[in-house]
C-alpha positions as CSV (number, residue, x, y, z in Angstrom):
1,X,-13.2,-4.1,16.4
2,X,-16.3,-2.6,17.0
3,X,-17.5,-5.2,19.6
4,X,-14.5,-5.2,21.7
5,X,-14.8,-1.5,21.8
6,X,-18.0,-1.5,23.4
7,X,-19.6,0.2,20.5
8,X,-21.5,-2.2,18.6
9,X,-24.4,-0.2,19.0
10,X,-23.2,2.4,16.6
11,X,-24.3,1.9,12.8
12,X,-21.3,2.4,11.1
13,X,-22.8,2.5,7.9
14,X,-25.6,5.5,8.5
15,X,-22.4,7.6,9.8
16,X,-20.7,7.3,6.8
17,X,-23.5,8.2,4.1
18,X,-24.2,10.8,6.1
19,X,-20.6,12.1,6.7
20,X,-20.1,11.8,2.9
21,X,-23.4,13.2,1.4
22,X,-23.4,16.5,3.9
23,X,-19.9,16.9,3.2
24,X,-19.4,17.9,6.7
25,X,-15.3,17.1,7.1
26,X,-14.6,19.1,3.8
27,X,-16.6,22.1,4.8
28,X,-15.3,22.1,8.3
29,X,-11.7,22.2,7.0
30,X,-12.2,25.1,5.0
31,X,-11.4,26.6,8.6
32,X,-8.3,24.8,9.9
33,X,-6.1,27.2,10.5
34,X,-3.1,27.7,7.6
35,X,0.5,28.2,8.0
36,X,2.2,31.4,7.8
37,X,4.6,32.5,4.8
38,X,8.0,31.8,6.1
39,X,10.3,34.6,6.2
40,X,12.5,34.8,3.3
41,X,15.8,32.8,3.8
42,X,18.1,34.2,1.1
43,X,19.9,37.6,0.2
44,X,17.6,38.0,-3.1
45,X,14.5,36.9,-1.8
46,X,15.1,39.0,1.1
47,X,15.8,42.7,-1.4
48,X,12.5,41.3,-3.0
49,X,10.7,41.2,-0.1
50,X,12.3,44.4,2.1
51,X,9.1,44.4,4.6
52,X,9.3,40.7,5.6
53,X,10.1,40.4,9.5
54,X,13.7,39.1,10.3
55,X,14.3,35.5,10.4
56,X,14.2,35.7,14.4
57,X,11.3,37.7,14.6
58,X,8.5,34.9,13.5
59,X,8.0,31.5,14.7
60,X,8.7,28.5,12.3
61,X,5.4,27.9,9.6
62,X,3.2,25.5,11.2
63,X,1.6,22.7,9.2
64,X,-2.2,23.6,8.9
65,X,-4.3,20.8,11.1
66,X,-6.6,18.4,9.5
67,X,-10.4,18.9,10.2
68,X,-11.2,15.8,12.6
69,X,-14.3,15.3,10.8
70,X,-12.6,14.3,8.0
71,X,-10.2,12.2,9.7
72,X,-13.1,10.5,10.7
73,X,-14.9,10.1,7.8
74,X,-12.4,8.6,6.2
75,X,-11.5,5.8,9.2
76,X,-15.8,5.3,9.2
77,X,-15.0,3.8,5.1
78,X,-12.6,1.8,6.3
79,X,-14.7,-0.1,8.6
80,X,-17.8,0.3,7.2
81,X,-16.3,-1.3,3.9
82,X,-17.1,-5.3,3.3
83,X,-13.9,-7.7,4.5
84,X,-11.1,-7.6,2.9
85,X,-8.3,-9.9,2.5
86,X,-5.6,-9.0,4.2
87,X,-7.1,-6.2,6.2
88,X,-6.0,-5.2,9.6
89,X,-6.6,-2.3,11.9
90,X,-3.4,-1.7,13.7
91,X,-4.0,0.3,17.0
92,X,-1.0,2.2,18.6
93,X,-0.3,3.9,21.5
94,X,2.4,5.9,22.7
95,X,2.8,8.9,25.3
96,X,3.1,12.4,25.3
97,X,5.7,14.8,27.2
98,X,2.6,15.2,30.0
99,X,2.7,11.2,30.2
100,X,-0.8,11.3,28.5
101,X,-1.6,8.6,26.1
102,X,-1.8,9.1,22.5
103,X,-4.0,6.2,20.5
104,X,-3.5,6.1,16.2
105,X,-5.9,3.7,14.8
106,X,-4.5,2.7,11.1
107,X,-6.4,0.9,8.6
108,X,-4.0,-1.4,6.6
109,X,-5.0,-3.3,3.3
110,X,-2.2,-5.8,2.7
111,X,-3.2,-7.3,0.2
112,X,-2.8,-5.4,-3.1
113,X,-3.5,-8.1,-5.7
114,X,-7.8,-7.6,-4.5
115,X,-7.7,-4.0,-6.0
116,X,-5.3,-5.1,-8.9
117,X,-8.0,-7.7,-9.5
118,X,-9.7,-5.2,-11.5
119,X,-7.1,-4.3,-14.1
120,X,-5.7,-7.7,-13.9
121,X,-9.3,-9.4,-15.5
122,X,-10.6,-6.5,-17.5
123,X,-7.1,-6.0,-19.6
124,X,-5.3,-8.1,-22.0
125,X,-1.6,-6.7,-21.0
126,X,-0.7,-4.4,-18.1
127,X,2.3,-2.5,-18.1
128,X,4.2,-1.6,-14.7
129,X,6.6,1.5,-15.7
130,X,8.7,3.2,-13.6
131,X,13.0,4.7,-12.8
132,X,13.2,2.7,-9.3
133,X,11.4,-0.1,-9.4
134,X,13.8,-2.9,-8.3
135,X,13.6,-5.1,-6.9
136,X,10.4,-5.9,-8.4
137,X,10.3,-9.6,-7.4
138,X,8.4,-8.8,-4.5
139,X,5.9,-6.7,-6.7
140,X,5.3,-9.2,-8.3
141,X,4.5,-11.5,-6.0
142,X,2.0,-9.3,-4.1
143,X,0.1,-8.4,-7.5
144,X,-0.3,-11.5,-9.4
145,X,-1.9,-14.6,-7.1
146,X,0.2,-17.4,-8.6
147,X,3.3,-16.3,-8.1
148,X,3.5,-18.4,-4.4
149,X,0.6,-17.0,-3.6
150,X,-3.0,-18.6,-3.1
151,X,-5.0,-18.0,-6.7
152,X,-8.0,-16.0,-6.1
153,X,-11.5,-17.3,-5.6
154,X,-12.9,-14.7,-8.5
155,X,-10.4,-16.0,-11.1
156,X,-11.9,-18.5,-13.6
157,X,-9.6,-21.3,-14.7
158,X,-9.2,-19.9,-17.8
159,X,-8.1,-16.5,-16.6
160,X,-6.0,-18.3,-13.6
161,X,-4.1,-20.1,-16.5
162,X,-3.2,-16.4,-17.5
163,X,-1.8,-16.1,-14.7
164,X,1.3,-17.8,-15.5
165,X,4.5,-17.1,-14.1
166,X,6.0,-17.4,-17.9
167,X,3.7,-15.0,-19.5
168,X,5.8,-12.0,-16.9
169,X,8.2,-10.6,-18.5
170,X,10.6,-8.1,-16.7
171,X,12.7,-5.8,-18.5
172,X,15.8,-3.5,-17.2
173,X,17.3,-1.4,-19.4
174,X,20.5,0.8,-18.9
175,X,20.5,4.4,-18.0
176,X,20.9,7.0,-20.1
177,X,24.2,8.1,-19.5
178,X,27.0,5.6,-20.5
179,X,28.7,3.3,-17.9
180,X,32.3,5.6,-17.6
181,X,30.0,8.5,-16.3
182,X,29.1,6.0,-12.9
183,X,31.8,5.2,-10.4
184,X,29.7,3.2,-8.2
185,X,31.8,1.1,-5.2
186,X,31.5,-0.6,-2.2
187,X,33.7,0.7,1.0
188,X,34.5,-2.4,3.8
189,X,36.8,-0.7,5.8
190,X,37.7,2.5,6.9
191,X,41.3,4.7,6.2
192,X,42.9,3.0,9.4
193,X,41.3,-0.5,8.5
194,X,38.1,-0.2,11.1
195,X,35.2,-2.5,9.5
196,X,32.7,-0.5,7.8
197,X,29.2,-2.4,9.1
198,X,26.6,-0.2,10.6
199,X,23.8,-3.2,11.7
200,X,22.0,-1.8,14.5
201,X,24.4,-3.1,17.1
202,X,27.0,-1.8,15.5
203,X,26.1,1.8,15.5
204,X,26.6,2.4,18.9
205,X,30.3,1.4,18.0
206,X,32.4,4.9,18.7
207,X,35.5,3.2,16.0
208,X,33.2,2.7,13.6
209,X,31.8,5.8,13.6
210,X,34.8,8.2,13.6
211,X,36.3,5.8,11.0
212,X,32.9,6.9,8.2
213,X,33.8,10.5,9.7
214,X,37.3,10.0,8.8
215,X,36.3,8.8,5.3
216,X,33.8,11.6,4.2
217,X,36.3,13.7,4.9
218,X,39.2,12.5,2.7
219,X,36.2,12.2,0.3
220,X,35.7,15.5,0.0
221,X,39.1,16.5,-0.8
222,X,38.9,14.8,-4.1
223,X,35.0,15.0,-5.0
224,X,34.1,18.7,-7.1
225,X,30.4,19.7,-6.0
226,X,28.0,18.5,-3.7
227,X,28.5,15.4,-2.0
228,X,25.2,13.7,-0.8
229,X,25.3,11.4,2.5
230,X,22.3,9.5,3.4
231,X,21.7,7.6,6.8
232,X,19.3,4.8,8.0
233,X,17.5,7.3,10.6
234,X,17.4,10.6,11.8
235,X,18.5,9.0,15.2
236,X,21.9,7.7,13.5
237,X,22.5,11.0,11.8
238,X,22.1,12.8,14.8
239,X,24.4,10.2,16.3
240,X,27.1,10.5,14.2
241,X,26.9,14.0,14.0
242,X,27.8,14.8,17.0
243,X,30.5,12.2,17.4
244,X,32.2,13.5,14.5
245,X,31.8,17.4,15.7
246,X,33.0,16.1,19.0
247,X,36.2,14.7,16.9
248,X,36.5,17.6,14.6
249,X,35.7,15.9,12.0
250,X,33.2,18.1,11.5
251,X,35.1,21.6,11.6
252,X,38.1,19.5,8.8
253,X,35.1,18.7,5.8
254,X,33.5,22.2,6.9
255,X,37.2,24.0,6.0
256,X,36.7,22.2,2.3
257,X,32.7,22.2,2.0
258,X,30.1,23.3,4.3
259,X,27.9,20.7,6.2
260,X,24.1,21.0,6.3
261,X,22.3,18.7,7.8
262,X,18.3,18.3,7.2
263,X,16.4,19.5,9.6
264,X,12.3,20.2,9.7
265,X,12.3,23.4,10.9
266,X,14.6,24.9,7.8
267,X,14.8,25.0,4.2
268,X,18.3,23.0,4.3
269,X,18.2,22.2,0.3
270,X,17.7,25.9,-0.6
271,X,20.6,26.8,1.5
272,X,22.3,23.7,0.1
273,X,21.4,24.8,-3.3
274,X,23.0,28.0,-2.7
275,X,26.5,27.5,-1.3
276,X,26.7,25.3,-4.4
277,X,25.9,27.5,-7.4
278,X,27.5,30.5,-5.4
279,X,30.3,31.3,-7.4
280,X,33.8,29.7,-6.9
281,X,32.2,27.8,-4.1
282,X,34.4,24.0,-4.0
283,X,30.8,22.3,-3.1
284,X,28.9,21.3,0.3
285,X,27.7,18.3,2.3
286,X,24.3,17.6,2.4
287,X,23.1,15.2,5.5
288,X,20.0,13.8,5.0
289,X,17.9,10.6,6.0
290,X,16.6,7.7,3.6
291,X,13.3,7.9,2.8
292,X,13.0,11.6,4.1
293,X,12.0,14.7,2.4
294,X,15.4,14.8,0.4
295,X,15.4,11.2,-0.5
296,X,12.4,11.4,-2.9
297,X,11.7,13.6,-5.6
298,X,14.7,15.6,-5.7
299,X,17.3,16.4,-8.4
300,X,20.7,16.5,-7.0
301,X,22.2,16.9,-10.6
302,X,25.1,18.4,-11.9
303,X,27.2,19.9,-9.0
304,X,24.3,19.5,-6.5
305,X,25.3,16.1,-6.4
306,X,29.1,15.0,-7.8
307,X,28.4,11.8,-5.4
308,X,25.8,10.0,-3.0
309,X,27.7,8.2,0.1
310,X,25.0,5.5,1.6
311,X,26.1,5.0,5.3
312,X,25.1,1.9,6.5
313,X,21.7,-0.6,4.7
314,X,18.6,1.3,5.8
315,X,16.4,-1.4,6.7
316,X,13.5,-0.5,8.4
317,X,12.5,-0.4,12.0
318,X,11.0,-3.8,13.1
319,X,9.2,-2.3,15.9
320,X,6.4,-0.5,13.7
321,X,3.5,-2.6,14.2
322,X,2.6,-2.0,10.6
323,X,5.7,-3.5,9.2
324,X,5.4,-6.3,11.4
325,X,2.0,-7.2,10.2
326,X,2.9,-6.6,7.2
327,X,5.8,-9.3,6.9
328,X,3.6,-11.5,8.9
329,X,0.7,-11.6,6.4
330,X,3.1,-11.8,3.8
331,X,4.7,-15.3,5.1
332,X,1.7,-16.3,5.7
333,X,-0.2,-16.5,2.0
334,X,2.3,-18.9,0.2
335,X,0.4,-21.5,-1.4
336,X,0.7,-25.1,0.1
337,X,2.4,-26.6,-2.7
338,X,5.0,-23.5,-2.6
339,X,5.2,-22.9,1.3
340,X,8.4,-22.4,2.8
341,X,8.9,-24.4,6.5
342,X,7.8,-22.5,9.0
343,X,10.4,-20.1,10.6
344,X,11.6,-20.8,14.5
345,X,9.8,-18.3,16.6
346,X,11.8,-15.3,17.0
347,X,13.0,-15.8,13.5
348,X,11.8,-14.0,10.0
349,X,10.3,-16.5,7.4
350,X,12.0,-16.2,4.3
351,X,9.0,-14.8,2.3
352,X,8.8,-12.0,4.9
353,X,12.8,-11.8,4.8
354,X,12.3,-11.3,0.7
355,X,10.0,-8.4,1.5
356,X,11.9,-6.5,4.1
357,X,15.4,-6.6,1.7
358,X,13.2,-5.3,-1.0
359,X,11.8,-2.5,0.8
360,X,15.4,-1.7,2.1
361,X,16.6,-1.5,-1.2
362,X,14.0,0.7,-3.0
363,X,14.3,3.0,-0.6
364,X,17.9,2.9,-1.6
365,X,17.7,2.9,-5.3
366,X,15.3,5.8,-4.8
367,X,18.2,7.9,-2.7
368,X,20.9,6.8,-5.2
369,X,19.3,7.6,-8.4
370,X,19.0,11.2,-7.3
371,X,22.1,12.4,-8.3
372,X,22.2,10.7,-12.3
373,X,19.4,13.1,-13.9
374,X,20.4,13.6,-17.6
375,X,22.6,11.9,-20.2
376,X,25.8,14.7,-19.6
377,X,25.7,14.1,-15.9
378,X,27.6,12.0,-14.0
379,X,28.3,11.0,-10.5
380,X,30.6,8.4,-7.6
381,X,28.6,6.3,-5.4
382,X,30.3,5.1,-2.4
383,X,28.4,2.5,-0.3
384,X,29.7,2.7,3.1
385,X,28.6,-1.0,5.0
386,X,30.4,-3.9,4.0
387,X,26.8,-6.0,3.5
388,X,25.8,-4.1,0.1
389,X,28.6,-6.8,-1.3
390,X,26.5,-9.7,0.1
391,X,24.8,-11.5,-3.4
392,X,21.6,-11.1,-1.5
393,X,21.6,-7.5,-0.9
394,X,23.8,-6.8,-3.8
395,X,21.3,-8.5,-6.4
396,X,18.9,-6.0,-5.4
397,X,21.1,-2.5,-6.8
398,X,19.5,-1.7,-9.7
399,X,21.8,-2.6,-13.3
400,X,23.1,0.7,-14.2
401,X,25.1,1.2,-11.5
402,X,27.9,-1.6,-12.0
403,X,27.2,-2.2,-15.9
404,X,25.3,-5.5,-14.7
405,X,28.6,-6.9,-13.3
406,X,28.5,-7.6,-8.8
407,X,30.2,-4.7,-7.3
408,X,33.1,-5.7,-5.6
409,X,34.1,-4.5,-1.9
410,X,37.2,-2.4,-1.4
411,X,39.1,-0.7,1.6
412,X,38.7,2.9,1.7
413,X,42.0,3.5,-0.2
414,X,42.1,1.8,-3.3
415,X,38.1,3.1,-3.3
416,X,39.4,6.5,-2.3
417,X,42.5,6.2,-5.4
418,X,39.3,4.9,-8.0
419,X,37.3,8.0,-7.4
420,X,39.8,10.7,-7.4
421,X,40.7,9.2,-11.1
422,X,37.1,9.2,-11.6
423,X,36.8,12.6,-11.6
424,X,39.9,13.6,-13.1
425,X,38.8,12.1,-16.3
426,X,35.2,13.7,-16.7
427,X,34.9,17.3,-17.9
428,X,34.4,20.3,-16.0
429,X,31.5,21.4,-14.9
C-alpha cells in the first residue's frame, strides 16, 4: 500500500510509537468541538426546563468531530501491524455536493479465527452466549479452522485434533414466554392477491408497494399498541412512504394510529414512546430501518411493540466494497478436500452465499426479538416477502418463533383472521 502510494519513504513504525507514547490524538480531542443540548421535545421536559429556546429557535445537535490525529493514529497500527491473514485495506471514493472527491481508507481483518487463536489454545471449553445469535453456522466456521476452513499453521496436531467438528455442540433453547404468547406468520400476497416479494427489482414495483400499504393498514385495525415496521433501507422506506402518502394510505393508518418515521435529525422513539403510553391512545406506527438506530438495543415491549411487520429480506447492499471482500475471502479459504466448484463469474460461491443469508438474517432476528422482552409479554410477527418461507431462508428464524415447526406462507387474509384472534385471546394490557 505504502509503495504504490509513493510513500515508502515514511517509517510507519517511528510514527506510531510516537503518536502513541505523546498521546498527541487524545489530547488534541479534548478540543473537538461538542454538541449542543437539544431543546427539550416534550410537554414535561419542556415545564422542567421553562428557559430552553423553542424547538425552531436552535439548529439540530451536531455530532462532536473526531480529532484527525487520532484517526490517524489509529490507521498508522493498522499498517504498521505484522501481516495478517485475511487483511485488506479497502480504499473508497465517492464525491461531495461541490463534485470534490472524498477518499475512506478502511482497514479490514477478515479473518477472526487469528485473534480467536488465543482463547481457542489457552482454554479447555469456550462458551459463545448470546439472545440473537443464529444462525451461528457461519460463526462457526469463521472461528474454528476445521470447520471447511484451512487448519492453522500455529495449531499442533494434538490441539488440531481438538478441533473437531464433533466436540461443537450448539444449543437453542426456547424463549421465555410460552409459544401461545407468539403469533409469528408469513404474508405472500397482499388483500387484492398482489405478490408480496420486495427483491431489489421488485421494489420499484408501484402494485406491490400500495398492496404492503394496503396491508399495514388493515393491520392496524386489529393490532392494540404499537406496531413496529422495519425496511431493508432508508432508500425503500422513503420509497414507500411516499407512495403510500401519495395513495392515502398514509392519512387511513394515521386516523387509527399515528405514523412516525425515523429520522436522524429527531428523537422519533421518544415521540413514539409517548403517543403510546399517553392515555387512551389506540397505539402508533413506528417506521424504522434494519440495522438502524431502532433495530438494536431497543425494547419495544409491552404496548410499544404489540407486533413487528418485516417488509421485504434485508439483505445487504452488494456494492459495499467491504462486503464484497468480505464474501470473496470467505469462498476463498475452504480447504481443498472441502472446496466447493468454483462459482461462474458473475455468480456468488456458495460459501459466500452461506455468509451473506446469515448476515441478512441476524440482522433480522435482531429487529424481531425487540418486541418479546419479558415472560408476560407477547407479540404478532408478520413477515411481509414471500421468500422468508424458502427452507433456506426460513431455517435461519431463530426457534422460538414457530415452536421449532417451518412457518408456513399465507395470503394476507387468513394471516389477517390468525392475528385478530391472536389478540383477542391475550389479556389486556
Amino acid at each position: 500500500f505504502l509503495q504504490r502510494a509513493n510513500a515508502d519513504h515514511i517509517n510507519v513504525y517511528k510514527i506510531d510509537r510516537y503518536l502513541r507514547e505523546s498521546k498527541l490524538g487524545r489530547k488534541l480531542n479534548m478540543f473537538a468541538e461538542r454538541p449542543q443540548e437539544p431543546p427539550p421535545t416534550t410537554p414535561a421536559a419542556k415545564r422542567a426546563r421553562p428557559d430552553a429556546p423553542a424547538s425552531g429557535s436552535a439548529s439540530a445537535p451536531q455530532p462532536a468531530p473526531a480529532s484527525a490525529v487520532a484517526a490517524l493514529e489509529a490507521f498508522m497500527g493498522c499498517i504498521g501491524s505484522p501481516d495478517r491473514t485475511g487483511a485488506r485495506l479497502v480504499v473508497r471514493t465517492t464525491r461531495t455536493a461541490d463534485g470534490a472527491a472524498d477518499v475512506e481508507l478502511k482497514y479490514l481483518l477478515l479473518d477472526p479465527s487469528e485473534a480467536f487463536g488465543e482463547i481457542r489454545k489457552e482454554a479447555r471449553a469456550v462458551v459463545l452466549a448470546g439472545g440473537t445469535m443464529r444462525p451461528v453456522d457461519d460463526m462457526v466456521r469463521q472461528l474454528l479452522p476445521r470447520f471447511g476452513r484451512l487448519a492453522l499453521a500455529d495449531c499442533s496436531d494434538a490441539q488440531r485434533a481438538l478441533l473437531d467438528p464433533k466436540r461443537v455442540q450448539q444449543f437453542a433453547w426456547s424463549h421465555v414466554v410460552p409459544q401461545s404468547h407468539v403469533c409469528a406468520l408469513v404474508v405472500d400476497r397482499g388483500p387484492t392477491g398482489e405478490p408480496l416479494r420486495f427483491a431489489f427489482q421488485d421494489q420499484a414495483n408501484p402494485a406491490r408497494i400500495r398492496e404492503a400499504g394496503q396491508a399495514l393498514a388493515a393491520l392496524c385495525n386489529v393490532v392494540p399498541g404499537g406496531v413496529v415496521v422495519f425496511f431493508p433501507s432508508y432508500a425503500l422506506l422513503a420509497k414507500m412512504q411516499a407512495a403510500w402518502a401519495a395513495a392515502g394510505i398514509v392519512q387511513r393508518i394515521a386516523r387509527r394510529k399515528p405514523v412516525f418515521s425515523e429520522a436522524p435529525d429527531q428523537d422519533t422513539l421518544a415521540l413514539y414512546t409517548e403517543q403510546v403510553r399517553r392515555p387512551g391512545s389506540s397505539g402508533a406506527v413506528l417506521l424504522s430501518v434494519v440495522g438502524g438506530r431502532l433495530s438494536e438495543g431497543i425494547n419495544f415491549s409491552d404496548d410499544l411493540g404489540r407486533a413487528v411487520v418485516m417488509v421485504g429480506v434485508p439483505y445487504p447492499s452488494l456494492a459495499s466494497p467491504e462486503l464484497k471482500e468480505r464474501l470473496d475471502y470467505y469462498e476463498s479459504i475452504a480447504a481443498p478436500e472441502t472446496a466447493p466448484p468454483a462459482p461462474r463469474a458473475g455468480q456468488m460461491g456458495p460459501r459466500a452465499r452461506s455468509l451473506y443469508d446469515a448476515l441478512c438474517m441476524r440482522a433480522v432476528n435482531q429487529s424481531i426479538g425487540r418486541a418479546i422482552r419479558h415472560r408476560a409479554d407477547y407479540a404478532a410477527i408478520l413477515l411481509l416477502d414471500a421468500r422468508y418461507a424458502e427452507p433456506r431462508i426460513a431455517s435461519h428464524l431463530p426457534t422460538w418463533i414457530a415452536g421449532g415447526h417451518a412457518l408456513q406462507s399465507r395470503p394476507f387474509g387468513p394471516a389477517l383472521a390468525l392475528v385478530a384472534a391472536f389478540f383477542k385471546q391475550m389479556p389486556p394490557a
